[in-house]
N, C-alpha and C positions, 0 to 999 in steps of 0.2 A: 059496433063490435065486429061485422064481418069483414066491415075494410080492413080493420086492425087485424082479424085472423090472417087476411088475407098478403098482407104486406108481412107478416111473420113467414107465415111459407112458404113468399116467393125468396127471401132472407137466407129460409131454407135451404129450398131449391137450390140458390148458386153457390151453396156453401156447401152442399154435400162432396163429401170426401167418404173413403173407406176405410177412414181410423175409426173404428166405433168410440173411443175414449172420448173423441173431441165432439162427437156428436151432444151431449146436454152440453158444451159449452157452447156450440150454437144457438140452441134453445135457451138456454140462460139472457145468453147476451142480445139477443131475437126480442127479450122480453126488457130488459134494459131501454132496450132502443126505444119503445113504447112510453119510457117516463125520463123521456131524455132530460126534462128540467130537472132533477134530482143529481144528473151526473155530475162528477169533479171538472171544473171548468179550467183551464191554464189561466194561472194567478196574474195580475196587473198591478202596477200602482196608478192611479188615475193624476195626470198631472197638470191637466186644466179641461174645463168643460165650459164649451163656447156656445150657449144660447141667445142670439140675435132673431127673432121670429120674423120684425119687419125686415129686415136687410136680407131674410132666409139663409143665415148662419146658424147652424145646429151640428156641431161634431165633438168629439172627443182627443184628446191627447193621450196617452198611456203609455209606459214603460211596461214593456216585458222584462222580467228576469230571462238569464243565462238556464234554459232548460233543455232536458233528452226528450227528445220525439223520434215518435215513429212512423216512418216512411217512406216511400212508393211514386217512382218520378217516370217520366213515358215523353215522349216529343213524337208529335205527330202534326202531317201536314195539316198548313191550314186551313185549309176546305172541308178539314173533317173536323164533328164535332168532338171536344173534351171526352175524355175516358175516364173521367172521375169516378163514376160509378162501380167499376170493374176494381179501381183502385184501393175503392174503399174496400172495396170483397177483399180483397188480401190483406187489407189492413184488419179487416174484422175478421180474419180468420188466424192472425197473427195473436191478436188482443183474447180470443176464445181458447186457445190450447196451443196453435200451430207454433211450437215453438221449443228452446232448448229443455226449457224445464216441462214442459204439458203441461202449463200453471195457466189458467186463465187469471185474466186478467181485466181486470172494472173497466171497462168504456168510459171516454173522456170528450169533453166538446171543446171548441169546436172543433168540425172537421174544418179544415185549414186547407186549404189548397193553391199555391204560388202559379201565376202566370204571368208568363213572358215573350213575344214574340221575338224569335230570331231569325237569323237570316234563312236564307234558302225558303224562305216561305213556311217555315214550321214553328208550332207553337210549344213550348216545356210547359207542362206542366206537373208540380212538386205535391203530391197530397200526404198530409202528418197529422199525426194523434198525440197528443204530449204527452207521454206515462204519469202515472199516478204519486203524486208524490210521495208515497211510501217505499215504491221500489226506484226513483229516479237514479239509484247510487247504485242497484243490484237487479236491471231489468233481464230479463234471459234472451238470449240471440235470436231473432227471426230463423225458422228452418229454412224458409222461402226463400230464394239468393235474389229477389226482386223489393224484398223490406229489408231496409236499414233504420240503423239508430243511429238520430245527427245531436249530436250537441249543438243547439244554438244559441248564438250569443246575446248579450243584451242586444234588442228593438223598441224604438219609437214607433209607433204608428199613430196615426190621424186617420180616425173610424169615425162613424156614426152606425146606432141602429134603426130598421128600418122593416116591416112586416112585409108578410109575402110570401107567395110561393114558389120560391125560386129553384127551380130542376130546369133552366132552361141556359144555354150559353147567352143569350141574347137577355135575360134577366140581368144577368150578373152583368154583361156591359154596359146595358143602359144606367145602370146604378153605380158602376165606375166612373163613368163617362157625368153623370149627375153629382157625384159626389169631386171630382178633379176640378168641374166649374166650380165649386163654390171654394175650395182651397189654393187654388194655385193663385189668386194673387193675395192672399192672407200669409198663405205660405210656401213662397216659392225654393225653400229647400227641403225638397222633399224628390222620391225616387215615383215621378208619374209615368214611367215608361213600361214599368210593370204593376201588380197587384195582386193581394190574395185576398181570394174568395172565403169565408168563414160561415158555414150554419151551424146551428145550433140545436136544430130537432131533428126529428125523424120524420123522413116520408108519411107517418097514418097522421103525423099532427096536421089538421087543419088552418086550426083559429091560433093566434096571436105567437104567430112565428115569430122568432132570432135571424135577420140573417144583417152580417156587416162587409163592409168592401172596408181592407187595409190597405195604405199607403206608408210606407217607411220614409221616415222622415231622416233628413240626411244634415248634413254640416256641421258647424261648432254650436250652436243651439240643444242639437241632439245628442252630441257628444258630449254635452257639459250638461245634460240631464241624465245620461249614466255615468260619467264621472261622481256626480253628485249622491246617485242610487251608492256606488261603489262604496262611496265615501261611506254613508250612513252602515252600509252593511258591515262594512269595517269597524268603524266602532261601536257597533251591537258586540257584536265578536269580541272584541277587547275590553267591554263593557262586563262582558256575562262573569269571566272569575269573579273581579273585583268585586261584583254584586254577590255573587257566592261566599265570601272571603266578610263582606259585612253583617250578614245572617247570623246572629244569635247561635252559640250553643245552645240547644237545649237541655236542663239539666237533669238529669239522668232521676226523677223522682219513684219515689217506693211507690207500689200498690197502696190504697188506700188504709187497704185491712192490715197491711204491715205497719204503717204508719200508726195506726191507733194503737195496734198490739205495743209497741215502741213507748208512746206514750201513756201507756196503763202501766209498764211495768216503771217507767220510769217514777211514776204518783206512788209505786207501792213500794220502792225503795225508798223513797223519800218521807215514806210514812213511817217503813221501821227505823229511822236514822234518827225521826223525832221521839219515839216511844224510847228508843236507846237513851237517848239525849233525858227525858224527862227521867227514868229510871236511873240516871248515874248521880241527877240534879241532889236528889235527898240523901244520899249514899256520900256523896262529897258532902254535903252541909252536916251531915251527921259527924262524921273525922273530923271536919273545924272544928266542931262543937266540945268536942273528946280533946281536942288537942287545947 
């Protein structure tokens, strides 16, 4: 419990600002972070899962959907360690109130963060939140002019997961570096020159961490596995009236008590129509009789 206090704090700590407003969305989102398995994770289709244990093939394929995230990009030499950290502080301070509406906003996993080396000896790297899908069509602008929102487009990636405590740069590349041996001659169209980094918990979690190394998978392969996603989404879409349009009227029935009232009075018309009926019967037969 104290480490948990204590990584709440520090959470604190680098979040303080001097809007009072946004201050319980720090504390909100402070407490979020502590049951990060509960958060809204950015959606996938899964589109083969390769377990080979003796050959030591174990990874995933997955289609991302076309989604808004939000995100905080930095290039710095390479001799210095990643800045993800600070990153994410902007990103969590965006996601908590800092923003056009003061709407906080639900924390999402994972954190995602793209790396690439380029030249001059400096490293980019991209760290993004993916909004939630309720607001993905109506998200409110970063106040921050260091967070943007990227629409990104369909992605294949080839992932595996993999437990651990990774807050280290040298984590995340030996498990790049681990995970590229075992795909690159299975699947040599794919983008191995960069990668992103994906966790899924929070710093107080210990025991049975999330964390994945992505590879974008590249060529006509991957392009004819969002062609194909497109396709599907397309005809959901043009699917939805039609299924609308088959749906039964439903027919507009009385209350029950109406209904009864209805047929009582109908039984008691139909009763004096017979008493009518028997009272004329002898009144005629009498006038034939006469006649």
């Amino acid at each position: 419990m104290s480490l948990r206090l204590g990584a709440i704090a520090l959470v604190l700590a680098l979040c303080a600002v001097s809007v009072h407003s946004q201050v319980w969305g720090y504390v909100s989102q402070s407490f979020s972070l502590v049951r990060s398995d509960i958060l809204e994770a950015a959606p996938y289709e899964l589109v083969a899962n390769i377990s080979n244990r003796d050959a030591g093939e174990n990874y995933e394929e997955r289609l991302y959907p076309a989604s808004k995230w939000a995100c905080t990009a930095r290039t710095v030499p390479k001799t210095e360690s990643s800045p993800t950290r600070s990153m994410f502080v902007d990103l969590f301070r965006y996601f908590a109130g800092d923003n056009s509406a003061k709407k906080e906003i639900d924390l999402t996993v994972p954190v995602n963060t793209f790396v690439q080396q380029r030249d001059n000896d400096v490293t980019y790297y991209e760290t993004c939140l993916v909004l939630p899908a309720k607001i993905q069509s109506d998200a409110p602008k970063p106040n921050n002019p260091s967070v943007f929102l990227d629409e990104k487009p369909e992605m294949v990636v080839l992932t595996r997961r993999v437990s651990g405590y990774f807050i280290t740069d040298t984590a995340w590349e030996e498990e790049a570096i681990s995970l590229k041996k075992v795909l690159k001659e299975k699947v040599p169209e794919a983008d191995y020159s960069s990668y992103y980094r994906n966790g899924y918990d929070a710093p107080m979690r210990i025991f049975n961490r999330r964390n994945e190394v992505w590879f974008r998978k590249t060529g006509e392969a991957a392009q004819k596995t969002i062609d194909d996603y497109k396709k599907r989404q397309a005809e959901k879409i043009a699917a939805a009236p039609a299924e609308e349009e088959k749906k039964p009227v439903a027919d507009e029935k009385k209350p029950v008590a109406d209904e009864k009232k209805t047929t009582e009075k109908k039984t008691e018309e139909k009763k004096k129509v017979e008493e009518v009926k028997k009272t004329e019967e002898p009144k005629k037969d009498a006038a034939q009789n006469r006649e």
